[in-house]
N, C-alpha and C positions, 0 to 999 in steps of 0.2 A: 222552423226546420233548419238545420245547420247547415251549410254548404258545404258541398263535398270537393276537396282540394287533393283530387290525386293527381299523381307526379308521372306524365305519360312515361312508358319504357324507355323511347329515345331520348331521354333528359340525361340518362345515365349510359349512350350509347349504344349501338345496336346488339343484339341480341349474334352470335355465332350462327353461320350458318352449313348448313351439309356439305359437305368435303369430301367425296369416297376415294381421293387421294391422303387422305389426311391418316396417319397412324402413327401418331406421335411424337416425338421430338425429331424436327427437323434435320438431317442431314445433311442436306444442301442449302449451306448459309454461309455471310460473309460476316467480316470483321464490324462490328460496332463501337462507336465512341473512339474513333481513332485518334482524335486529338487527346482525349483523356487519358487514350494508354501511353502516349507519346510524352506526356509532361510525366505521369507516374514514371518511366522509366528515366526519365530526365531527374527525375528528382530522387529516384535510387542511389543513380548515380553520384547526388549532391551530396548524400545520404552518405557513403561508403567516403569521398573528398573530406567529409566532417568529420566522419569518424579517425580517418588519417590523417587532418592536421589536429584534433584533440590529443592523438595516440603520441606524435611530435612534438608538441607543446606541455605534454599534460603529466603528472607524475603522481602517483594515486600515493604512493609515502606521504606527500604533503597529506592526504587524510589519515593516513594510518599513525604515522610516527611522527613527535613531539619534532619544534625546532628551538634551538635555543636563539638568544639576541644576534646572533652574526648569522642565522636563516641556514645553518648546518646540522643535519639531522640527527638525534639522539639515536647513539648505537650503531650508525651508519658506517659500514665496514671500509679499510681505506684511512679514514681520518683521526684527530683526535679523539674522537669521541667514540671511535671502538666499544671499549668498553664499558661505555657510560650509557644506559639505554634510557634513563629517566629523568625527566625535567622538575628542574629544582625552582619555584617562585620565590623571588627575593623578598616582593613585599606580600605572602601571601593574604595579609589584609585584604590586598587592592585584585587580587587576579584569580584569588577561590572563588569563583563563581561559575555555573552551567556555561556562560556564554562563553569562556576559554574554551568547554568543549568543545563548543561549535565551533567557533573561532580558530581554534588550534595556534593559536598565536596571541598574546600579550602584547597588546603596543609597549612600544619601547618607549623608553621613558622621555630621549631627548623628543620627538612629537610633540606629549604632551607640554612639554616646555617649552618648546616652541609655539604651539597655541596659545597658552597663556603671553607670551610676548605679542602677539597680534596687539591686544591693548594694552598699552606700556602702563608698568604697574607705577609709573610717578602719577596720572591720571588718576589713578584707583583710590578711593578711599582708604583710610585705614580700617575699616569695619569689615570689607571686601577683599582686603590683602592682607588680614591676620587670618581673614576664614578660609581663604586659600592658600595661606601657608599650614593653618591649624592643617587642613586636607592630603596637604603634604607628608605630613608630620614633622614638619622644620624644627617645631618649636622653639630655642632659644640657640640652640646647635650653633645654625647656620645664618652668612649674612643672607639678605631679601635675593643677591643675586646667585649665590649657590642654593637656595630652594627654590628657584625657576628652575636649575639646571639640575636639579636632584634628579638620580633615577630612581620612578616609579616601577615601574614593571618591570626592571629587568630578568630575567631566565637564564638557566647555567643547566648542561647536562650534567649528571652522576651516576656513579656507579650504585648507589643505595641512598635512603631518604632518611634524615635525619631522624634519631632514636631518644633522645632527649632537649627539652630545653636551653638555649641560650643566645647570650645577645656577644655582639663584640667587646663591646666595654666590659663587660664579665670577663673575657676573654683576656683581653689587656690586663687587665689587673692580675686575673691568676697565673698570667705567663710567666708570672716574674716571678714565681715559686715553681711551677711546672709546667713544663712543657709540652705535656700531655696533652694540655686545654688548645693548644696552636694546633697539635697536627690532628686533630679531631677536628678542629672548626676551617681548616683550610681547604679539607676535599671537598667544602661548598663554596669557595672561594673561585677567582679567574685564576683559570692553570698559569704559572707562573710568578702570582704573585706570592712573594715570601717578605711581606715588610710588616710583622705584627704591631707595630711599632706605632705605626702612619695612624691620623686621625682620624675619627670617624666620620668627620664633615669632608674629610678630602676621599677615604675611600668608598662613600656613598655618593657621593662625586663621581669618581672615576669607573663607579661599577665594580669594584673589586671584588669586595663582599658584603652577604646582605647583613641589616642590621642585626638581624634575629634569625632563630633557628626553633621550630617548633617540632613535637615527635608526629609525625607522619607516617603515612603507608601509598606504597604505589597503586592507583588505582587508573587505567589508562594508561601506562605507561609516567604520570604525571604523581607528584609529591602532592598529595593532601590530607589535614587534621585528622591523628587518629584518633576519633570520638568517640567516648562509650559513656555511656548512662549505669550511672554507678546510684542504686537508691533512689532513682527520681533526679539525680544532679548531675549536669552535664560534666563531664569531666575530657581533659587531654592529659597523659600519663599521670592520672591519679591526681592533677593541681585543676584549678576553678579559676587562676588568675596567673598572668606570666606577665614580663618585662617586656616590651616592645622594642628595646634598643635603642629608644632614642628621649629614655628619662620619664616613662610613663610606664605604672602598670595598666596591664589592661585584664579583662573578664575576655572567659573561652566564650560565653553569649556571641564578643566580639568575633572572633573565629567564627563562630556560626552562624552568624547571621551575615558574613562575607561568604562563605561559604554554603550559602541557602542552595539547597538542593542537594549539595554532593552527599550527604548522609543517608539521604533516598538511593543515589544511585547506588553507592558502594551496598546498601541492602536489595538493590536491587541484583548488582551481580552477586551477590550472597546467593538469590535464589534463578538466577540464571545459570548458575554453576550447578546447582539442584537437580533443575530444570534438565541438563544434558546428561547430569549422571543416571536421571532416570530415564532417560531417551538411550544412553545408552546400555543398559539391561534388560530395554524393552523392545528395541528395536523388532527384536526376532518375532515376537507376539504381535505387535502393531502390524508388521506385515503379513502375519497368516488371515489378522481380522478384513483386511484388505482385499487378499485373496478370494476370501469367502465371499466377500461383496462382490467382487467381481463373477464369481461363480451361479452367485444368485440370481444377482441381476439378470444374468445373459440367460438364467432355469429360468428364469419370471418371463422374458422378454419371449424364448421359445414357447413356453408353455399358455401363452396368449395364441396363437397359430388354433390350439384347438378348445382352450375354456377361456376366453377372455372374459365370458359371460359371471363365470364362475367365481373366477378369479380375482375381478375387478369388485363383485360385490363381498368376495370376501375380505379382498384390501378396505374398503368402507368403513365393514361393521369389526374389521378387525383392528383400526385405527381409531375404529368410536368405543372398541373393548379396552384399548390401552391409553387412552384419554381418561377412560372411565376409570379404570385400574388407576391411574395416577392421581385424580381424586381423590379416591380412596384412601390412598397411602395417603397422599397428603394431609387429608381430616382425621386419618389413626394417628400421625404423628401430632400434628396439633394438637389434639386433645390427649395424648399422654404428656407432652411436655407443658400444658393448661395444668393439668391433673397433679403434676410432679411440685409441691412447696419446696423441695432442694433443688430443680433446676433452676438454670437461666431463662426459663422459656419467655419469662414477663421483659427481656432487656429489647430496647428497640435495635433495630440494624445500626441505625445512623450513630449511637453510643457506641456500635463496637468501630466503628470509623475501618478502614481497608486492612485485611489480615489477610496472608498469603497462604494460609492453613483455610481450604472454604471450609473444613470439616466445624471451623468454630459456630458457622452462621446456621452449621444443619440442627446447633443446638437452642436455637431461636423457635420460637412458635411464629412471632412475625416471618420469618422467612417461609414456614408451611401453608400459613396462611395468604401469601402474594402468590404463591404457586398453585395454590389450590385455585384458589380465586379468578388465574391467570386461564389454568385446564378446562375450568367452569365455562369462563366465554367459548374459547375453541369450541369445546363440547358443543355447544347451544348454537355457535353459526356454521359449522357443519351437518347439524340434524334442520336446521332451518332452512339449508341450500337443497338438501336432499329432497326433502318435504314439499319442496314449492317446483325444485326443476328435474323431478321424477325420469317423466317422459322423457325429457330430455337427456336423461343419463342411459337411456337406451339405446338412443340413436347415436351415443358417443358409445355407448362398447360395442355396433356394428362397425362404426369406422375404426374403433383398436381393434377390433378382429381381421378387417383387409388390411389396416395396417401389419397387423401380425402375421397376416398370409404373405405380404410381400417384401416383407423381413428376410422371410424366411426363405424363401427363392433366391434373394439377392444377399447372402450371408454377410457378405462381404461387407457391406457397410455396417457392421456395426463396429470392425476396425478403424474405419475411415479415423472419430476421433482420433485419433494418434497421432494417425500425420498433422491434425491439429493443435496439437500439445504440443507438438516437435517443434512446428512454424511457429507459434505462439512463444514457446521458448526462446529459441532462437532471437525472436523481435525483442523479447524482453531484458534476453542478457545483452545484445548489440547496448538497444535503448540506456542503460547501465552502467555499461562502459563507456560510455560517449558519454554521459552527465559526468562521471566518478572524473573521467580525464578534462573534461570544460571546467570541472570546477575546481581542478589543481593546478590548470594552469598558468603560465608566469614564470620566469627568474626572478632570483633574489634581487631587491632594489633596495639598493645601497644609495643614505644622503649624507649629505653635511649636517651636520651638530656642532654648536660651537656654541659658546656659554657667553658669549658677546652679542648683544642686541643689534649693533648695527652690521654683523658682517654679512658683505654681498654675497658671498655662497651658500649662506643657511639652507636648507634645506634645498638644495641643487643635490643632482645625482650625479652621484662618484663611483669611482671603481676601487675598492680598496687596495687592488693591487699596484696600483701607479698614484696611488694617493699617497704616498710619502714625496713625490717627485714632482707634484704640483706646487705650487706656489700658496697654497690655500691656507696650511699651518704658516707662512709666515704674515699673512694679512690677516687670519685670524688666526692667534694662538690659539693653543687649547682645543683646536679642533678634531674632529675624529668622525670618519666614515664610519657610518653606522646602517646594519641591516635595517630595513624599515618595514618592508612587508615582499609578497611573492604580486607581480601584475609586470608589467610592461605598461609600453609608452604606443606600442603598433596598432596599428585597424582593428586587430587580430582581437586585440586584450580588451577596445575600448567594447566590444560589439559580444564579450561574454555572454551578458544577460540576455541579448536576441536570437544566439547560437541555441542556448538552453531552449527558449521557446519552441526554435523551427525543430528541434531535438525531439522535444514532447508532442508536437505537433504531428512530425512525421511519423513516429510512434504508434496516435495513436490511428494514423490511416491503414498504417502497417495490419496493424492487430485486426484494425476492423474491413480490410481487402482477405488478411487470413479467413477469419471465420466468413464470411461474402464467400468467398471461392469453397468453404464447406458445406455450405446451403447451398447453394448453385450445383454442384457437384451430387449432391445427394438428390436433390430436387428430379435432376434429369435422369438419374437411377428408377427414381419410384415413378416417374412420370414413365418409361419406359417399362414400366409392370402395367401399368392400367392403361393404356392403349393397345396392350397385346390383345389381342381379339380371343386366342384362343391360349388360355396361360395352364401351361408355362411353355406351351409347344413356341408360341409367336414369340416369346421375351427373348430380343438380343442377346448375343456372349456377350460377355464382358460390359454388362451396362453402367456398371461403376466405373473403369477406367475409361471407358467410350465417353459418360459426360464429362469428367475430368479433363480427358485431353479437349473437349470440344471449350469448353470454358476458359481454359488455360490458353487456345487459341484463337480464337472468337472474339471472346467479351472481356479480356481483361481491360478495356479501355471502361466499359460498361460496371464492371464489378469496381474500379478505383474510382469511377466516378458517384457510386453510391455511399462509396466507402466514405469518399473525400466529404460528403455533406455531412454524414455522421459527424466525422472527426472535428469538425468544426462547429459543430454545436455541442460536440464535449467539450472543446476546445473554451468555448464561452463559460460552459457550466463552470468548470477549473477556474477562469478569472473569475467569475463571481462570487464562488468559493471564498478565493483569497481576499478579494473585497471584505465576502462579511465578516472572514478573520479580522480583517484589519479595523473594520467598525465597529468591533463588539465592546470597547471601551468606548465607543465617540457616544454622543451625549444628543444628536440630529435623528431624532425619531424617523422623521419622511425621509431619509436614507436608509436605512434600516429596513424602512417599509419598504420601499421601491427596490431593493436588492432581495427582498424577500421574496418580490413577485417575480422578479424577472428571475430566481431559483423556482419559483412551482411553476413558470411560462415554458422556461428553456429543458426543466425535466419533462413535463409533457411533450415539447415537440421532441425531446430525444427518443420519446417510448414509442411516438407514432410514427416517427423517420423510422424506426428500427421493423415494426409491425409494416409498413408499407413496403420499407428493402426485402424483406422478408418475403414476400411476395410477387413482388419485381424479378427479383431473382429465380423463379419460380416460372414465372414467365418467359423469361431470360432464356431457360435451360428447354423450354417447349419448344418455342418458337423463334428465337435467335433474333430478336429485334433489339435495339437499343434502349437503353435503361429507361430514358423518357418514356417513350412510345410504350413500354413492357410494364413500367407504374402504372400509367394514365389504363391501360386494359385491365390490369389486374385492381385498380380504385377503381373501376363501372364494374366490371366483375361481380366484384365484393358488394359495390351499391342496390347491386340486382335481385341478391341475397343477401339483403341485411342485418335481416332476423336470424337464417338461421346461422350465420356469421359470429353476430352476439352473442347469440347462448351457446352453438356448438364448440367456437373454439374456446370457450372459458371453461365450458366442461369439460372438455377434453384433457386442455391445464392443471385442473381442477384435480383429475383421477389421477393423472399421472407424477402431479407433486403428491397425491396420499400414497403410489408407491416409492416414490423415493424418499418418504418421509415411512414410510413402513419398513424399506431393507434398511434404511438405516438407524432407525431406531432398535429394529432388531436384534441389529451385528452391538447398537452400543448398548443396547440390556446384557447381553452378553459378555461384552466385555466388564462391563460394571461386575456383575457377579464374580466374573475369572477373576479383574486385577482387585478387587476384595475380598480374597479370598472365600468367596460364598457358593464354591461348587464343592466338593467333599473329596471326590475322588481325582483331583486334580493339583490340591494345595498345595502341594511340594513343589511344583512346577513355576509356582508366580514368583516372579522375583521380588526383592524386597525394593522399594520406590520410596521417596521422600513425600510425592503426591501423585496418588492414584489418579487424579481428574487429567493430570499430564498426558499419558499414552491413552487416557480413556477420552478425553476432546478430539486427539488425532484418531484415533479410531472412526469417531461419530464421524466428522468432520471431510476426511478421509473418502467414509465411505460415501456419504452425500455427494460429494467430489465427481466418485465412478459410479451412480446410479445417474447421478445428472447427465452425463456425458453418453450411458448408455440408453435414457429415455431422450437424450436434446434430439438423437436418432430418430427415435418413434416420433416424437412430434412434427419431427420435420416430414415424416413420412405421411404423418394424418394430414399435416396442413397441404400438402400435394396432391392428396387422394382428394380432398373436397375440396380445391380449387379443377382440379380434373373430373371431378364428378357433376359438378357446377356449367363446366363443360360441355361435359355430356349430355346433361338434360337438354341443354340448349340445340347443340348441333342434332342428335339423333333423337328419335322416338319409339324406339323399342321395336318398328316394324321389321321384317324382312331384309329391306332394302334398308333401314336407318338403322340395326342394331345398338343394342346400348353394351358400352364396354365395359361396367361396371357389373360385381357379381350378382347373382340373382337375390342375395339375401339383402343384399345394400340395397340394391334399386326396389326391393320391398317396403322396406324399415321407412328410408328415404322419403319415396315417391309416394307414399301412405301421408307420410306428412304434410306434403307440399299439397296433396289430395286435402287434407284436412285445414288449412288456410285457404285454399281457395274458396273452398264451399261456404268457412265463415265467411270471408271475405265476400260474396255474392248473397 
């Protein structure tokens, strides 16, 4: 015989007991978590300090606009460089690469020569010091000690990028027939220099100008390879091979493969240019489909008040009819493009590799068949969920129908979102601007350069402006204050990286005290419908802004202190994130692993921190105790009802993701047909689009958006009515003197159930 190990009631603490003062949320209560709310606003404050020394320090041009070698902004009104908005790479070799754009800056060339000095090239092999000359590209030019000092990287702003082909030595030579070749090849030169004459080793030396000129186009504000594929062969204006200026042809390969990526990007804005023309002819459409979702939603949302029953089972079989329906379509197409020996149907996806036209992939059979196949599961485990937790979807369309009843009494919350959108925003663009200005700031940091290995000022900071008047050129000739990078030398600049963090950090408590004070807020709305004894005569005025303010003056210590635990284990999740970025080349399996687990560790406790505050705050808004206290009730709570906890609130989830996955499928069938032309008496009206999926994802997308926001509502209200129903059962017993405040069809549906567990259970 087995032994029987039940769990007495008080393991999970005691049971509620009758109150005939008790009606609902609390009126008479005092502040909780005072220490909580005291550092939250302490750290507001530090908050708004951060934002105003980043706003001082910070200058968001350093991301937008190009700088050239002396840290002066390309196009920056005021300066020389007026009218020069574009940055010209000297050795584009060495600086077409993505991380420029990141970067936004090209180390300047004396750095790198000066790194190379760290170990003195008389030490060096000669095998080691040809190969870093070869790297150079010194080759026979220069002696060993003007290719240490060569500039690499230097940057020049321009008014336009280079349209043809050429090197200086070309340049030299043809001068001396025309002149034409000089004042073409100077406007990529330093302003002022006029000496065509000078050698190539001295003015790649001094930065004058760069060796070579290749045809380019502005992309970023910045000069890079204009590439086209001419036949299968890479080409730059129509040649496969150019002169590098310093006695070597080289292959455009070479260009491109210094230039790995930028050929992506520039087709990328190819079709982000696309991308906005068709956002902007569509604009006006995109927001009617919008509208309709919002209209729906809020039809669907009333119209639960009196058919929930109805309704809910017609969202079911009407999301298992377009499930089915997409099947369908799927296996017609398939087997016409099977059927078709002139299509492509037989090409795999992975052969067509990434096409910005998806119209190419609808001409795949594999692509009908992953979709088909994909519809097939869905189908199968939602007739599997139905089939098995039947019953169970009845007791969840009682509670969307008192949810729907107390909707609709309290209208008013279903604006509430908004003000959440608004705060949300708000945190988001702050958050934004405080990263954009931390991480532009710094002054220009000017050093010494100087092509002499032993002088003591190397790489010491100068000021250019008084650097003629130091002593510095005459202990070391040749030398020249040079822009180096944007940072400082203060507290301020060393502790960037840790600003950023407490930036993110505070972020994201922000975001997650906003939506806290949403649920708390609504909580004590709907908790004030089902306490009303006799509804809607007993339900308070104004029960939406009565818990608002009550919240907002009570428990903000309590709501930031729920919020703060959140934030900190997303806080983790984010580092570990960036961890397994950074591992996914390391070659340490049991790192890999153990990052791996402490991402499924740290996402699980984030789901249940989330599902637990969720309830807290619920509590919170009843009864006005402090977060701890308001969890640890609302965890015995839920312990006491565990079963129907389980299955009522996933089916709950459950329905109400198949309507928001019903209006919005809906609005985007709809739009599919409009912006493809597939309604008749409308076609004149669709604008012409480069890609139809553009305004038709934002539609989808969109509308999922404002159904979410209008069901987060309802569920916050279901999840209230059965933690108060839960409640109820407890404190009252339906007599006289214990009445039950839930309606009579709930405490039917309900109490039948709880009737039917007990009896197996005995």
């Amino acid at each position: 015989m087995a032994r029987k190990t039940d769990i007495p009631p008080s393991y999970y603490g005691e049971p509620r007991k009758f109150d005939p003062s008790f009606r609902g949320p609390i009126h008479n209560r005092g502040c909780t978590d005072v220490l909580c709310c005291v550092i939250f606003v302490i750290v507001i404050l530090g908050y708004i300090a951060l934002g105003t020394v980043a706003w001082i320090h910070g200058d968001p041009r350093k991301v937008v606009y190009p700088t050239d070698s002396h840290g002066q902004f390309c196009g920056q009104q005021g300066t020389p460089n007026t009218n020069k908005a574009i940055l010209l790479y000297f050795n584009i070799l060495q600086c077409a690469n993505p991380a420029v754009l990141i970067n936004l800056q090209c180390p300047t060339t004396q750095v790198r020569a000066a790194s190379l000095r760290v170990t003195h090239y008389a030490l060096m092999s000669p095998l080691i010091l040809s190969r870093l000359i070869i790297q150079g590209q010194c080759f026979l030019l220069l002696s060993v000690d003007e290719c240490l000092a060569l500039p690499l990287f230097s940057q020049l702003c321009v008014s336009k990028c280079p349209d043809r082909f050429a090197t200086y030595l070309d340049m030299q030579y043809n001068y001396r027939y025309n002149n034409s070749y000089w004042e073409y090849y100077r406007q990529f030169c330093k302003p002022g220099f006029d000496n065509p004459r000078k050698s190539v080793a001295h003015v790649l030396r001094d930065e004058d100008c760069p060796s070579m000129i290749v045809p380019s186009r502005p992309f970023l504000q910045r000069c890079f390879p204009d590439f086209i594929t001419r036949n299968g062969t890479l080409t730059v204006a129509n040649k496969t091979d150019f002169k590098d200026g310093l006695g070597k042809t080289r292959s455009v390969i070479d260009l491109r493969d210094a230039a790995n990526g930028i050929t992506s990007l520039l087709d990328a804005k190819e079709v982000g240019m696309k991308i906005f023309e068709d956002y902007a002819s569509s604009w006006y459409w995109i927001l009617i489909g919008l509208v309709i979702t919002m209209v729906v939603s809020l039809a669907f949302i009333l119209l639960l008040r009196f058919t929930a029953g109805v309704l809910l089972w017609l969202i079911i079989f009407g999301v298992i009819a377009v499930v089915g329906y997409g099947i369908w379509h799927c296996y017609w197409e398939f087997s016409t493009l099977r059927g078709n020996p002139h299509s492509d149907g037989d090409v795999a996806i992975s052969d067509m590799g990434f096409q910005t036209d998806f119209r190419v992939y609808l001409q795949l059979s594999q692509t009908w068949l992953i979709l088909m196949i994909s519809l097939s599961v869905i189908e199968a485990v939602i007739i599997v969920i139905l089939i098995f937790l039947r019953r169970r979807v009845c007791i969840a369309i009682a509670l969307l129908k008192e949810g729907s009843r107390a909707i609709g009494y309290i209208m008013s919350t279903l604006f509430y979102p908004i003000i959440t959108f608004v705060l949300l925003s708000i945190c988001i663009a702050y958050w934004a601007v405080v990263a954009v200005f931390l991480a532009s700031s710094g002054d220009a940091v000017y050093k010494v350069m100087s092509t002499q290995d032993k002088c003591m000022y190397a790489n010491l900071t100068c000021d250019p402006e008084t650097f003629s008047q130091t002593n510095v050129t005459t202990v070391c000739p040749g030398s020249q204050c040079t822009f180096a990078f944007y940072g400082g030398e203060s507290l301020y600049h060393h502790y960037i990286f840790v600003l950023q963090l407490c930036n993110l950090l505070v972020f994201l408590w922000l975001v997650n005290f906003t939506i806290a004070l949403g649920q708390c807020t609504l909580a004590g709305a709907f908790a004030s419908y089902y306490w009303a004894l006799k509804k809607p005569q007993d339900i308070p005025s104004c029960p939406l802004f009565s818990s608002f303010s009550r919240a907002v003056r009570y428990h903000t210590g309590s709501l930031a202190f729920g919020s703060l635990i959140l934030a900190l284990v997303q806080m983790f999740r984010i580092v570990l994130e960036y961890l397994d970025h950074k591992l996914k080349g390391a070659h340490n399996a049991f790192a890999r692993f153990l990052i791996c687990c402490l991402k499924c560790c740290f996402w699980c406790l984030e789901h249940f921190i989330k599902f637990m505050n969720r309830n807290a705050y619920i509590m919170i808004a009843i009864y006005g105790k402090s977060f701890c206290t308001s969890a640890k009730d609302a965890f015995f709570l839920l312990m006491r009802n565990v079963v129907r906890v389980a299955v009522l609130d996933k089916v709950t989830d459950f329905l109400l993701l198949l309507g928001k996955v019903l209006i919005s499928g809906s609005v985007g069938v709809l739009a599919f047909f409009f912006f493809t032309r597939k309604i008749p008496f409308i076609q004149e009206e669709v604008p012409s689009l480069n890609y139809y999926w553009v305004p038709l994802l934002t539609v989808i997308f969109g509308s999922y958006l404002i159904a979410h926001g209008f069901f987060n509502v309802y569920a916050m209200c279901v999840d209230t009515l059965f933690l108060c129903f839960c409640e109820d059962l407890e404190r009252n017993d339906g007599s006289p003197l214990k009445p039950f405040y839930m309606s009579p069809q709930l405490h039917r549906i309900l109490r039948r159930e709880q009737g039917s567990k007990l009896y197996a259970a005995s």
